[in-house]
Backbone as CSV, one residue per row, in Angstrom:
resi,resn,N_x,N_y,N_z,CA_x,CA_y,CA_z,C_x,C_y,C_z
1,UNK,15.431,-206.640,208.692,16.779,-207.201,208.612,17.488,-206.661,207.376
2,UNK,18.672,-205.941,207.882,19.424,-205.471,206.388,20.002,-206.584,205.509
3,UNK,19.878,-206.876,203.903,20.186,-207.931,203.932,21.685,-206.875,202.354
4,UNK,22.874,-207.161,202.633,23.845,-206.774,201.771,23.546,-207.240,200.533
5,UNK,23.972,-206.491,199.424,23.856,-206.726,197.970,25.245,-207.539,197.835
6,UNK,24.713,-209.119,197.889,26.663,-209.345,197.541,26.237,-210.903,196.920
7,UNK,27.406,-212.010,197.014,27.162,-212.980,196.699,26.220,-213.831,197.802
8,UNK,26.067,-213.711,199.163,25.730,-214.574,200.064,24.024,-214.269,199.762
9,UNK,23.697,-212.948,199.859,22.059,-212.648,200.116,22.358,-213.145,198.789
10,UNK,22.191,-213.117,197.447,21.996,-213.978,196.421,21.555,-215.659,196.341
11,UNK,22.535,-216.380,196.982,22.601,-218.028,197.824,21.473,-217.966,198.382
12,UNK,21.199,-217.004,199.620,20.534,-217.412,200.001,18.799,-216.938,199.740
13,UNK,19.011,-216.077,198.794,17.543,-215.533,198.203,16.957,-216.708,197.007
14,UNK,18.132,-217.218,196.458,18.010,-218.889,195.443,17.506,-219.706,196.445
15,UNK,18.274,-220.157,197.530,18.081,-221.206,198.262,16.072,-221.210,198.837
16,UNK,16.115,-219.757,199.084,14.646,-219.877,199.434,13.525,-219.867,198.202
17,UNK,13.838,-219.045,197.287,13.052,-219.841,196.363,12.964,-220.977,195.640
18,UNK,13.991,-221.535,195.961,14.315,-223.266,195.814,13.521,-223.803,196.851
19,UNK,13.202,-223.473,197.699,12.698,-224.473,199.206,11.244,-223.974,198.635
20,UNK,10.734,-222.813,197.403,9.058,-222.647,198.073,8.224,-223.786,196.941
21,UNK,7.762,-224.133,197.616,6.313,-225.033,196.992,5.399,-224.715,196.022
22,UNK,6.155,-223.869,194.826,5.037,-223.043,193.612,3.848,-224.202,192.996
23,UNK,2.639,-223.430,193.785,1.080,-224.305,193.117,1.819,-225.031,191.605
24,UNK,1.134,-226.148,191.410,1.402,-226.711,190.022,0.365,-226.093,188.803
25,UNK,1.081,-226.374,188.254,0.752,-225.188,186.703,-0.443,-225.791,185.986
26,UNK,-0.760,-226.844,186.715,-2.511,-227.497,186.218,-3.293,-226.791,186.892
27,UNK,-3.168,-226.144,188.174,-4.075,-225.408,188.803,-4.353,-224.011,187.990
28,UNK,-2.951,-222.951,186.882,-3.780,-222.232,186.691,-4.876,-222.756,186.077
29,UNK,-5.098,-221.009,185.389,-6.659,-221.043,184.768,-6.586,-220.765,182.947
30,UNK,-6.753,-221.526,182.203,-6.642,-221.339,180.771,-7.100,-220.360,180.180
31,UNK,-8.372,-220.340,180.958,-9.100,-218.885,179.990,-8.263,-217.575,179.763
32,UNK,-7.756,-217.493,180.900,-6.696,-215.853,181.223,-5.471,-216.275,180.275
33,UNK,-5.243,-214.805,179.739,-4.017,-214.384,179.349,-2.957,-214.433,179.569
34,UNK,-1.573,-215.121,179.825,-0.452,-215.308,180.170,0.454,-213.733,180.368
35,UNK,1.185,-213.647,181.758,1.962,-212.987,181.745,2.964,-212.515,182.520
36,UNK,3.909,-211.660,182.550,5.100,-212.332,183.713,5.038,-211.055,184.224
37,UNK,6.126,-210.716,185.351,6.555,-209.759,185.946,7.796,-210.575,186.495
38,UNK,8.976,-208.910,186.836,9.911,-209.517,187.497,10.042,-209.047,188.515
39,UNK,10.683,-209.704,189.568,10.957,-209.007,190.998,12.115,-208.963,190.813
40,UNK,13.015,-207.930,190.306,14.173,-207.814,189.942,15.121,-207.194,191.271
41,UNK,16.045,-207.873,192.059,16.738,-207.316,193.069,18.363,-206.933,192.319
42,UNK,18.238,-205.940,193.487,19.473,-205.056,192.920,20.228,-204.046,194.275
43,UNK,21.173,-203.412,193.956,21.264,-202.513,195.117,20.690,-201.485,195.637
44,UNK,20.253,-200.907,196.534,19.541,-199.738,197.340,20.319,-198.993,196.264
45,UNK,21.688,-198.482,196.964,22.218,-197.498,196.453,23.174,-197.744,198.126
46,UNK,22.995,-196.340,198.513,23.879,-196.021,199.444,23.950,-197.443,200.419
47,UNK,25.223,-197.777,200.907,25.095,-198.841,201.545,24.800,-200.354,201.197
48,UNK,24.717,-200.072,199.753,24.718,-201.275,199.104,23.745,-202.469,199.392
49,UNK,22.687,-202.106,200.402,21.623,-203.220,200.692,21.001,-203.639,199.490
50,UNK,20.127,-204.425,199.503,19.510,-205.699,198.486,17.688,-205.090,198.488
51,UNK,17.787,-204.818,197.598,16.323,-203.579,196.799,15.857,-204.560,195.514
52,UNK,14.477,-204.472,195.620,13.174,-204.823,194.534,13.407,-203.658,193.812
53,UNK,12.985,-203.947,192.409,12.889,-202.766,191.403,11.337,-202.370,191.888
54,UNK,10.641,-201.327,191.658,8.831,-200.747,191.386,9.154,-199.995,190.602
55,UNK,8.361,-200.010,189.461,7.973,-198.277,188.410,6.896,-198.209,188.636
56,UNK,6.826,-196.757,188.095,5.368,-195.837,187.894,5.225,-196.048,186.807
57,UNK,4.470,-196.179,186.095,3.945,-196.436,185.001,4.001,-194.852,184.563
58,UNK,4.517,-195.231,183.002,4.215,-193.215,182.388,2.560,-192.911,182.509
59,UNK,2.393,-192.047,182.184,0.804,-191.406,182.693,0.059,-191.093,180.891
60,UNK,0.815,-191.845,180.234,0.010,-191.584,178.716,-0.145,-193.075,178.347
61,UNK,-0.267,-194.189,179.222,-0.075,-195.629,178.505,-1.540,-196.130,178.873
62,UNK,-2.279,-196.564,178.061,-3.179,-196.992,177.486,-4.499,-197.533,178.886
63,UNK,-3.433,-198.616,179.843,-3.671,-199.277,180.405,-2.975,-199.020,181.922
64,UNK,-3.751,-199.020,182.848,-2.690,-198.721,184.149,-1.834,-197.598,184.378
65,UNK,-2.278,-196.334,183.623,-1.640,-195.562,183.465,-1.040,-195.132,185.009
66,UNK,0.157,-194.576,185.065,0.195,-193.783,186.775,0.500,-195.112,187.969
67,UNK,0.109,-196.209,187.390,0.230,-197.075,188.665,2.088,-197.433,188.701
68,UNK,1.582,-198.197,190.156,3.031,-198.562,190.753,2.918,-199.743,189.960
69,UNK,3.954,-200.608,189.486,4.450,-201.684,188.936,5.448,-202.868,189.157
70,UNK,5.651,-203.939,189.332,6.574,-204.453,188.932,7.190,-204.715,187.442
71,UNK,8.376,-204.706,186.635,8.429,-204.422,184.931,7.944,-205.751,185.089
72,UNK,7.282,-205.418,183.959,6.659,-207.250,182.980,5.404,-206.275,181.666
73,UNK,5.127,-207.451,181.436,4.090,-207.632,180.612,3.552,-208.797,179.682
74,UNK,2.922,-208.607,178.884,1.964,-209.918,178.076,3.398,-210.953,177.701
75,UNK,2.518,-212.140,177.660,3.366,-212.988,177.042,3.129,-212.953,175.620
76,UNK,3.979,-213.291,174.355,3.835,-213.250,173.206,3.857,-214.630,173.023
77,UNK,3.126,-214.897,171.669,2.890,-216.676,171.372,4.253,-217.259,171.969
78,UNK,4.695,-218.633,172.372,5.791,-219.127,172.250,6.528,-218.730,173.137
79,UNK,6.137,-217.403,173.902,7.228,-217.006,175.158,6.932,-218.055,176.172
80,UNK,8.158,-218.144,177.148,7.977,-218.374,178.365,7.418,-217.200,179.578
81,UNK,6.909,-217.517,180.580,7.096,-216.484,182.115,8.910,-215.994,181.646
82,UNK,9.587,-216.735,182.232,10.827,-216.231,182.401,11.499,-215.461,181.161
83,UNK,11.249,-216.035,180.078,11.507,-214.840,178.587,10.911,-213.923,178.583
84,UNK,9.950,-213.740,178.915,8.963,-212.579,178.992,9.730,-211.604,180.056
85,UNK,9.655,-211.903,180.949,10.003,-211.197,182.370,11.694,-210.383,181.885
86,UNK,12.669,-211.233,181.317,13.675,-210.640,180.837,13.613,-209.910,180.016
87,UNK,12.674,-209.803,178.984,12.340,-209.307,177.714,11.641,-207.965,178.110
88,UNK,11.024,-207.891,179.146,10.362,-206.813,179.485,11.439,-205.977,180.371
89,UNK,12.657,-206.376,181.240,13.284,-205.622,181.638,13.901,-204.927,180.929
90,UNK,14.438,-205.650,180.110,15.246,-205.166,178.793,14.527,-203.647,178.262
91,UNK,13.410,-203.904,177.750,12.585,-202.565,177.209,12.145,-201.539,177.967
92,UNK,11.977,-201.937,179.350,11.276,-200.757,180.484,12.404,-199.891,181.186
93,UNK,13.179,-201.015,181.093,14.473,-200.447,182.224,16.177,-200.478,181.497
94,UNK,16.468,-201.177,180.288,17.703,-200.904,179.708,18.446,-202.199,180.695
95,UNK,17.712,-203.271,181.175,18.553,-203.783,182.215,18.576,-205.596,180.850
96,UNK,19.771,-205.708,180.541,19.878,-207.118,179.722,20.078,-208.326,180.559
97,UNK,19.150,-208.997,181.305,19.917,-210.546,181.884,19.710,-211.711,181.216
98,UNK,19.986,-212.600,181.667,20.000,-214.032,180.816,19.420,-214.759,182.179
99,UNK,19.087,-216.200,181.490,18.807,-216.960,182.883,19.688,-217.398,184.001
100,UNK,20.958,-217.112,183.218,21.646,-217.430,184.539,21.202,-216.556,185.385
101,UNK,20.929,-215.562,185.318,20.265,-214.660,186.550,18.876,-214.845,187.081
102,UNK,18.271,-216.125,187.188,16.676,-215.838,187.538,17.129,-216.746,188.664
103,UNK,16.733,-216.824,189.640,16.442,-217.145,191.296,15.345,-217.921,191.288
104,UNK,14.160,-217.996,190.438,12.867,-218.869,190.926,11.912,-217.900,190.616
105,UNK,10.943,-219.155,190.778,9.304,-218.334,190.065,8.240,-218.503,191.029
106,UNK,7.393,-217.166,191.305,6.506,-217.393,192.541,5.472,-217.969,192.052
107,UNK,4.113,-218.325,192.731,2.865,-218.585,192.306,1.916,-217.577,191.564
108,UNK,1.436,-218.373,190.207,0.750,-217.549,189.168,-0.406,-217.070,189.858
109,UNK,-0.626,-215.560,189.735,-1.400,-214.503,190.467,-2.773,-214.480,189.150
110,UNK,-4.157,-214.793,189.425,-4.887,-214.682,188.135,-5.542,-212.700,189.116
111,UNK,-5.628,-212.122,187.996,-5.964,-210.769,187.721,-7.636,-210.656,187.529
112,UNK,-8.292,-208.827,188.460,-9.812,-209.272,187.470,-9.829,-208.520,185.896
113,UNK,-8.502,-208.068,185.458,-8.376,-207.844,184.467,-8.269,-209.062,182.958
114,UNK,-8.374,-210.068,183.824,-7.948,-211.456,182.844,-6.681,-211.878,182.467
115,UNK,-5.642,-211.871,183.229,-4.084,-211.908,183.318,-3.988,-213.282,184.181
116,UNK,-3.019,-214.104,183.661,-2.585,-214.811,185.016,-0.598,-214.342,184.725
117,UNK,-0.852,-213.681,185.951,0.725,-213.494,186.163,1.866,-214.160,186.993
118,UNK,2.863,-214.540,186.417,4.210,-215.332,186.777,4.701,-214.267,187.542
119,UNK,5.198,-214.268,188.699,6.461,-213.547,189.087,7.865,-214.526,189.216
120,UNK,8.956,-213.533,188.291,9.825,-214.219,187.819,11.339,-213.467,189.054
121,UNK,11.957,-214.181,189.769,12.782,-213.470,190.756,14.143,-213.345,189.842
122,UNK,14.637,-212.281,189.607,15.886,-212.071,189.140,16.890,-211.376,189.901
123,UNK,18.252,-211.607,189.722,19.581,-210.985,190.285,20.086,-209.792,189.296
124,UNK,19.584,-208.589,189.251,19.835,-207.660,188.667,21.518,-207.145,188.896
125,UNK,22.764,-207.400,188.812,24.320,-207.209,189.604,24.335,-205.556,189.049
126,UNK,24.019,-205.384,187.523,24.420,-204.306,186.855,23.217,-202.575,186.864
127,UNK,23.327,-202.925,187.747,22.374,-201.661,188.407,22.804,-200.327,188.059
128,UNK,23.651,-199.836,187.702,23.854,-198.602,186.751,23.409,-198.774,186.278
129,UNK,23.427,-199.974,185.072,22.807,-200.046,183.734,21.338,-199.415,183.077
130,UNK,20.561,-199.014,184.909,19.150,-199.122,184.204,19.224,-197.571,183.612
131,UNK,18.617,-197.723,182.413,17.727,-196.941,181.582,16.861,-196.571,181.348
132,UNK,15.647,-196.154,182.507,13.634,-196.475,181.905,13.749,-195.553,180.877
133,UNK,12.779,-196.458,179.894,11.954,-196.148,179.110,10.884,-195.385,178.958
134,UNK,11.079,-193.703,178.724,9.987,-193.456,179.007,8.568,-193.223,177.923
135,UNK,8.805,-193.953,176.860,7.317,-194.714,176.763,6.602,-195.360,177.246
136,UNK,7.235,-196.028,178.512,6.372,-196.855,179.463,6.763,-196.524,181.080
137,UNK,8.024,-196.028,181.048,8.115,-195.684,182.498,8.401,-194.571,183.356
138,UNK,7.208,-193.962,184.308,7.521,-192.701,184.714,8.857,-192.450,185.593
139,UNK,9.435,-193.242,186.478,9.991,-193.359,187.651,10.757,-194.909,187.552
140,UNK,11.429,-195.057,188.197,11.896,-196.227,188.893,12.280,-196.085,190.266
141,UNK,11.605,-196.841,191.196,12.445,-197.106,192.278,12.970,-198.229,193.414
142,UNK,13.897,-198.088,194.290,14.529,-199.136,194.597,13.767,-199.184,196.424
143,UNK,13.102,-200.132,196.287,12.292,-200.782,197.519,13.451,-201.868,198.368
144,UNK,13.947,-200.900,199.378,14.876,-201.952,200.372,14.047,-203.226,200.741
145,UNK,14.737,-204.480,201.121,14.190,-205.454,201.308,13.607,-205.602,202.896
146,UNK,14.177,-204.574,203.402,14.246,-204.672,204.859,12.496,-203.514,204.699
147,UNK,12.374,-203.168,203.956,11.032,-202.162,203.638,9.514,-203.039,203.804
148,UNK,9.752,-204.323,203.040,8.713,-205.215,202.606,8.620,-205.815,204.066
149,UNK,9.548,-206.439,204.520,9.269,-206.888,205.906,9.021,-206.346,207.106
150,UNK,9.285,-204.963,207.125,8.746,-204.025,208.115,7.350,-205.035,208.462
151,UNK,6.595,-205.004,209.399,5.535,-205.297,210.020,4.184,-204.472,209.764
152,UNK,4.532,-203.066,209.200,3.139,-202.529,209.353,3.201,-202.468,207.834
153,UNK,4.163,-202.889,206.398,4.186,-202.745,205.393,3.062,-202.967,204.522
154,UNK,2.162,-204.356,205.286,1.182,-204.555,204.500,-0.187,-204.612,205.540
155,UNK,-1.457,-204.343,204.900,-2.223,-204.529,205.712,-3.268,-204.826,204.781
156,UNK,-4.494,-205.483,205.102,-5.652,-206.277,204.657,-6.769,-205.396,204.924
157,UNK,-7.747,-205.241,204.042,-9.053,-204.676,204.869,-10.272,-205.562,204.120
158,UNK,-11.469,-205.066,204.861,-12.046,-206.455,204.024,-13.481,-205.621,203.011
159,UNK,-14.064,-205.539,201.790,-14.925,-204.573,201.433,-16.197,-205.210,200.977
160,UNK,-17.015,-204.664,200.649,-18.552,-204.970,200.497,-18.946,-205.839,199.113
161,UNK,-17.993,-205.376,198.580,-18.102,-206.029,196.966,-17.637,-207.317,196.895
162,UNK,-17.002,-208.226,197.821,-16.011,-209.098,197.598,-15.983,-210.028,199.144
163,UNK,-15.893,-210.988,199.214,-15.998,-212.212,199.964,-14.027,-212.042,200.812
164,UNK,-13.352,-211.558,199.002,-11.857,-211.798,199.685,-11.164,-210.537,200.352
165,UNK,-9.992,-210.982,200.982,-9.490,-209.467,201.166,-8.576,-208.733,200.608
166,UNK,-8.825,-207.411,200.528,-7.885,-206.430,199.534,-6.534,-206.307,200.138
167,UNK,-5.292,-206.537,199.537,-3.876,-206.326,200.479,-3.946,-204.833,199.678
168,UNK,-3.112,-204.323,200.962,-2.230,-203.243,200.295,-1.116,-202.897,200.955
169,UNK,-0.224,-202.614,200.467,1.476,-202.331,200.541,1.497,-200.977,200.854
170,UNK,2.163,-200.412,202.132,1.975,-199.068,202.463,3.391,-198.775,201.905
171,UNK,3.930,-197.708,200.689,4.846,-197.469,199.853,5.094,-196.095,200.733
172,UNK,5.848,-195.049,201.504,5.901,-193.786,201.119,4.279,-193.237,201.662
173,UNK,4.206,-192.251,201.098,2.933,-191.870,201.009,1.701,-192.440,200.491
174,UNK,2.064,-193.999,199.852,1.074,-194.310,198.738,0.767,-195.431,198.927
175,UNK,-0.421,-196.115,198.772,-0.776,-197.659,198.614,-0.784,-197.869,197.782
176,UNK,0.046,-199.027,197.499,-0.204,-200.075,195.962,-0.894,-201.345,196.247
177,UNK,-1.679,-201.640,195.551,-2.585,-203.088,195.487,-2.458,-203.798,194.923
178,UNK,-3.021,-204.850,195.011,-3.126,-206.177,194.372,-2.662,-205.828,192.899
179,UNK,-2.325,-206.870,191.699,-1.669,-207.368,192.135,0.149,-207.041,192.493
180,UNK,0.272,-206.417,192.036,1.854,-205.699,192.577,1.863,-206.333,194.315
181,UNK,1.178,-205.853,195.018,0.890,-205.777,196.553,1.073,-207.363,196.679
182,UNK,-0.049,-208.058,196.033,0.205,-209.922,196.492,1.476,-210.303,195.864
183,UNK,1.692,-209.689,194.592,3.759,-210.466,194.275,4.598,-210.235,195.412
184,UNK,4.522,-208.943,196.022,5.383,-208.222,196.581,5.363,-208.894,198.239
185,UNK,4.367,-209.398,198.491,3.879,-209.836,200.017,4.664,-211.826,199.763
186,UNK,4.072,-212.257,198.800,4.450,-213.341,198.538,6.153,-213.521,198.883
187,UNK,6.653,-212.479,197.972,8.318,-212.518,197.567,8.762,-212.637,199.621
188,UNK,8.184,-211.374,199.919,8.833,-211.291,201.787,8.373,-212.397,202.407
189,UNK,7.418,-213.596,201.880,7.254,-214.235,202.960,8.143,-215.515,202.639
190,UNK,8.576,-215.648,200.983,9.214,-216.887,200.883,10.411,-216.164,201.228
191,UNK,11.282,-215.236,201.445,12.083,-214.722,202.171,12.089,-214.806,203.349
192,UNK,11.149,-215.218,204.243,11.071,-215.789,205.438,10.783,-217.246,205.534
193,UNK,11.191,-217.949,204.746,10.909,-219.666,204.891,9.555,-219.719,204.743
194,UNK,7.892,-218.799,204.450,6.949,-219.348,204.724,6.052,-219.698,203.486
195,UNK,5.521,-220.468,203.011,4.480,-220.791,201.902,3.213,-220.155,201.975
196,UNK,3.145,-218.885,201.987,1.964,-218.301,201.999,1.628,-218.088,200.544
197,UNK,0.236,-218.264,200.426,-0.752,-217.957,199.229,-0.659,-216.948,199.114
198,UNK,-1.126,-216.505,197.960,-1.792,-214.860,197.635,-3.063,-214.898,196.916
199,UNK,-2.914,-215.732,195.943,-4.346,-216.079,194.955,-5.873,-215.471,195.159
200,UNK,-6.097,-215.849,196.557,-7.216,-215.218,196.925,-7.286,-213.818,197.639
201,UNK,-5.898,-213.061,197.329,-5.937,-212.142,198.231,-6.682,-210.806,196.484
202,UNK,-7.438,-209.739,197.325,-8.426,-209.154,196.024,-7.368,-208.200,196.178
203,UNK,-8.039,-207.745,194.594,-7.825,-206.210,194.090,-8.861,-204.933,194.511
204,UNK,-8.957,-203.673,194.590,-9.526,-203.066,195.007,-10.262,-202.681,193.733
205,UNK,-11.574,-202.604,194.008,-13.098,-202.623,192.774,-12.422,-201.139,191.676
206,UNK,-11.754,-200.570,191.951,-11.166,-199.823,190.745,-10.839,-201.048,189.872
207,UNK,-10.108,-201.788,190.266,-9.056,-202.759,189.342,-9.932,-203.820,188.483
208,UNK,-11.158,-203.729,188.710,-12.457,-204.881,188.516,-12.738,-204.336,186.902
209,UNK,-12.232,-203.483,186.467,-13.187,-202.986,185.464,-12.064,-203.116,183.529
């Protein structure tokens, strides 16, 4: 479904993350590290449809080098998910919002890296604006919304190491996984009215280490 970059898909991208049921925040897990990501929507481009931000990660960064991304990162003492998530657009991408621009927060994703991650939904309007950073970012690109809901976008397989199953997001030529893959599956389904989990959905045994 094409959904236009305007005021209405906005309403109604709030309205549904207003209707979703985010697990309560006693369920996370203390031990893990706090940290956000944003699902920052914005325009395609041509045609003006309603697009997720993804980066590539630059290929000299410490951690995750090369991977697909949503922008975020660590929380600092005293941050919030949602400060964080702005704070990180700001530095990856040149993109400044405030809260009047956040839409809602999905369910905290725990990592086998030791992360529990917030996805924070934002209304990106000023989409020229972006700038990546390339100390941290190889690429940016704009994932139509009508992309995520395609039907064959995501698929499950199940592996030897692990009880759960691995999602992965068929991008282009490329699979991205967990967790990018479970934010990204989550976001299309509360975009469809549905309360689906991700929590137990795995990462692929690269990501274990």
């Amino acid at each position: 479904m094409m959904r236009p970059f305007d005021d209405a898909t906005r309403r109604n991208i709030a309205d549904a993350c207003a209707a979703f049921a985010r697990l309560p925040e006693e369920e996370a897990q203390p031990a893990l590290k706090r940290a956000a990501v944003a699902v920052a929507l914005t325009a395609a481009g041509e045609g003006d449809e309603t697009a997720l931000l993804l980066t590539m990660r630059a290929s000299h960064l410490r951690a995750h080098r090369g991977q697909w991304a949503l922008p975020g990162g660590r929380c600092d003492a005293g941050e919030t998910p949602v400060e964080v998530a702005l704070r990180e657009l700001d530095e990856e991408l040149g993109l400044r919002l405030t809260g009047a621009d956040v839409l809602g927060t999905l369910d905290d994703y725990p990592t086998r890296s030791g992360y529990l991650i917030t996805p924070v939904v934002v209304w990106a309007a000023e989409s020229a604006a972006i700038r990546p950073n390339p100390d941290e970012v190889a690429s940016v690109h704009r994932i139509a919304l009508a992309t995520i809901e395609r039907d064959d976008a995501f698929d499950f397989i199940a592996i030897p190491e692990s009880a759960r199953r691995v999602i992965r997001f068929h991008h282009q030529m490329s699979l991205i996984h967990a967790p990018t893959a479970a934010l990204i599956y989550q976001f299309r389904e509360v975009l469809a009215g549905r309360h689906t989990r991700v929590t137990e959905l795995e990462q692929p045994v690269f990501a274990w280490k």
